[in-house]
C-alpha positions in Angstrom: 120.5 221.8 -111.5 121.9 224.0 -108.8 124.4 225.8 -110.6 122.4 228.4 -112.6 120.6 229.7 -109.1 124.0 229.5 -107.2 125.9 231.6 -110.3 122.5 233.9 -110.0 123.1 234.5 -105.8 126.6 234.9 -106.9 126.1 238.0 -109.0 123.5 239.6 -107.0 125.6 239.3 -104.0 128.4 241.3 -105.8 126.1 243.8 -107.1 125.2 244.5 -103.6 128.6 244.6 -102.7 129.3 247.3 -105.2 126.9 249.5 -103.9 128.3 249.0 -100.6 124.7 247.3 -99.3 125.6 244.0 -98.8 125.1 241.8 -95.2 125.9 244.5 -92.5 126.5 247.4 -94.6 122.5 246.9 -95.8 121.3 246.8 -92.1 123.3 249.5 -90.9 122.6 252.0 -93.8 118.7 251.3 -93.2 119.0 251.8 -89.4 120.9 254.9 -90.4 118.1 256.3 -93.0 115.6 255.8 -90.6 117.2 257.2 -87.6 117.4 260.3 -89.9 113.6 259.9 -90.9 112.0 259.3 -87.5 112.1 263.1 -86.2 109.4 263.7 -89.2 107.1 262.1 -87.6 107.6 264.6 -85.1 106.3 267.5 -86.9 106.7 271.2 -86.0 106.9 270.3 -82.6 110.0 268.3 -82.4 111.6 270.4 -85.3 110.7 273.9 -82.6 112.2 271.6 -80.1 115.5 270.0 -81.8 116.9 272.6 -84.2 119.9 274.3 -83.5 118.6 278.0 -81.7 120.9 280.1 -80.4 118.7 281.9 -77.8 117.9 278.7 -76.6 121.3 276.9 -76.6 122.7 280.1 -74.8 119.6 279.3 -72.1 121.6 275.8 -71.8 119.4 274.2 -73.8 122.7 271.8 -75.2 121.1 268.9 -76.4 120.6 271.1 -79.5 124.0 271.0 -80.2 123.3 267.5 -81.7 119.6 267.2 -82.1 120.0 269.7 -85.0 121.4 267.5 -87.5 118.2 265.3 -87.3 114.9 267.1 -88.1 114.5 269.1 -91.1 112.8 271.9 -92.8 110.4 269.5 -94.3 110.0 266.5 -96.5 111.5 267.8 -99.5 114.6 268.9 -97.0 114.7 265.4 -95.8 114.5 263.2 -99.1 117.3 265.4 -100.5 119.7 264.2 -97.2 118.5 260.8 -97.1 119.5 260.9 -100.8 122.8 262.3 -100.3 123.5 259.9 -97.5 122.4 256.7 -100.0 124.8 258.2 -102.5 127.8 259.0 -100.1 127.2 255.3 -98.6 127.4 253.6 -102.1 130.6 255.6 -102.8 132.6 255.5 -99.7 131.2 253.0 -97.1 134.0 250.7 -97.3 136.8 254.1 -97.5 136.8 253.9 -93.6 136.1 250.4 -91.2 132.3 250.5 -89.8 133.5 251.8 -86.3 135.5 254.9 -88.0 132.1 256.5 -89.1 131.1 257.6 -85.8 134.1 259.6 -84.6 133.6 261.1 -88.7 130.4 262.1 -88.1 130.6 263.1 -84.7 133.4 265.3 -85.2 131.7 267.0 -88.4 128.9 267.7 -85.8 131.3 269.4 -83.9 132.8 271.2 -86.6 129.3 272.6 -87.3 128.2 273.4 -84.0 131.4 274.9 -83.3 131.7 277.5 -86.1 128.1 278.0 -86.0 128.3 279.3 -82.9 132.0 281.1 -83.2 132.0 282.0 -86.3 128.8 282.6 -87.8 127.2 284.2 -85.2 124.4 286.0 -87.0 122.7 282.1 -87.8 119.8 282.2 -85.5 118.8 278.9 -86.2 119.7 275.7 -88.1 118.5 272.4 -88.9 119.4 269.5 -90.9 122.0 266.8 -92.0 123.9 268.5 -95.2 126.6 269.8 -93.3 127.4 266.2 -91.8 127.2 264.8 -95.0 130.2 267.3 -96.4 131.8 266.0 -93.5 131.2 262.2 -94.7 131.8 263.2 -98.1 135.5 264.9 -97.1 136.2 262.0 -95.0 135.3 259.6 -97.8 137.4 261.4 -100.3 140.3 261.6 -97.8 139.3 257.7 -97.6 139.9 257.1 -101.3 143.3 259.6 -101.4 144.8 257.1 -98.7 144.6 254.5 -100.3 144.8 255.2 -103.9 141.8 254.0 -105.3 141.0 254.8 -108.9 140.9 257.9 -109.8 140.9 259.1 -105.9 141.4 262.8 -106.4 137.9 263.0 -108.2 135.5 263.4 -104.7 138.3 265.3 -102.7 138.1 267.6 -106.0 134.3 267.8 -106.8 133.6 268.7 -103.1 136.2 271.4 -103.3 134.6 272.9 -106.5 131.0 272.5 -104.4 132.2 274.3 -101.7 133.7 277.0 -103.8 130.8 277.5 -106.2 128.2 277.3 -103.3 130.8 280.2 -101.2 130.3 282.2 -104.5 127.1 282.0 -105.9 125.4 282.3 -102.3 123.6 279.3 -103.1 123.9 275.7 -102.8 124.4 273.9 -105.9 121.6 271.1 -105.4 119.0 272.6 -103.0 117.2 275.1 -105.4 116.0 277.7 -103.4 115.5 275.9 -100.1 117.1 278.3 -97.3 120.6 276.7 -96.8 123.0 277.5 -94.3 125.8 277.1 -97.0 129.0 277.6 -94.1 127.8 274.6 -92.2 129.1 272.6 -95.7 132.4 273.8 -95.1 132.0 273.7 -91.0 131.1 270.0 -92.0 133.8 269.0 -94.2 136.5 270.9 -92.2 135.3 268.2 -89.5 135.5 265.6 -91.3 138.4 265.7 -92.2 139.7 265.6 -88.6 140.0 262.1 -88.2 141.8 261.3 -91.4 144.3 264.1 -90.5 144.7 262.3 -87.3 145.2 258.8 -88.6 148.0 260.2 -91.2 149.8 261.8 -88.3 149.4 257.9 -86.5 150.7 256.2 -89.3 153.4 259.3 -89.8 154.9 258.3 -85.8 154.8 254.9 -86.1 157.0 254.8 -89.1 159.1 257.1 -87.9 159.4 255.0 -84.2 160.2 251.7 -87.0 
């Protein structure tokens, strides 16, 4: 009597595993789409006050620097990250252990922020979470490289031809014509790919030191 529900729990709990939303991975990638979706219920007002501004980040105004990557143009801006994030989550949340993704991310903000202000001087203003994503997507790819999963050069090689086709057609390849700050993709990625260039040169020493 019990063994045609048990074999169904069985199944659906490794369908849920192959899209990465099982137990913990679920919670967390709610909490994490609606961390991203609370700031609309800010409006105009918290978007004025969050989004990257150089005038006002050069008036010390830091907290910019981060709040950025949460608000968005508008709802059709967010749905397309949430989106994105979903997707990246279903292909790469298991690349990297749970705690990893935060130094990722955070270190694709930095990339952003960083050549935002350095190197792309003439962006006045900025909002949104597409660049982190690249940075999650290059991570995840770098993810899948390390540990030769199948077919692992695939994302490392569709986000290259993304970034390429975006740099050359001045246009992103999925927005349409929402205003898109295309160098904060590659800002993002080059991020992103921090931390997996820093664990290869951990595992590099400690086989060396063996």
């Amino acid at each position: 009597m019990l063994a045609l529900p048990t074999i169904m729990i069985t199944k659906g709990s490794a369908r849920w595993q192959s899209l990465n939303a099982d137990g913990r991975y679920g919670v967390a990638l709610l909490c994490v789409l609606a961390l991203l979706a609370l700031p609309a219920t800010g409006g105009e007002a918290w978007r004025a006050a969050w989004r990257y501004e150089r005038t006002a980040l050069a008036a010390g105004e830091w907290w910019r620097l981060f709040s950025a990557h949460f608000v968005h143009l508008d709802a059709r801006h967010l749905v397309f990250n949430l989106a994105g994030l979903a997707l990246l989550w279903v292909l790469f949340a298991r690349s990297w252990r749970p705690l990893q993704w935060l130094p990722i991310a955070l270190l694709s903000v930095l990339g952003i922020d960083a050549g935002l202000w350095w190197l792309s001087p003439r962006v006045v203003w900025y909002v949104g979470a597409s660049g982190v994503l690249h940075g999650l997507w290059a991570a995840g790819a770098a993810g899948e490289w390390r540990r030769r999963a199948p077919l692992y050069w695939l994302p490392a090689l569709l986000l290259a031809l993304k970034l390429l086709v975006e740099q050359w057609r001045g246009a992103s390849v999925v927005a349409g014509d929402m205003p898109v700050v295309l160098m904060a993709h590659v800002y993002g990625a080059a991020g992103g790919l921090v931390w997996p260039l820093l664990s290869l040169g951990r595992r590099s020493g400690r086989t060396q030191s063996l």
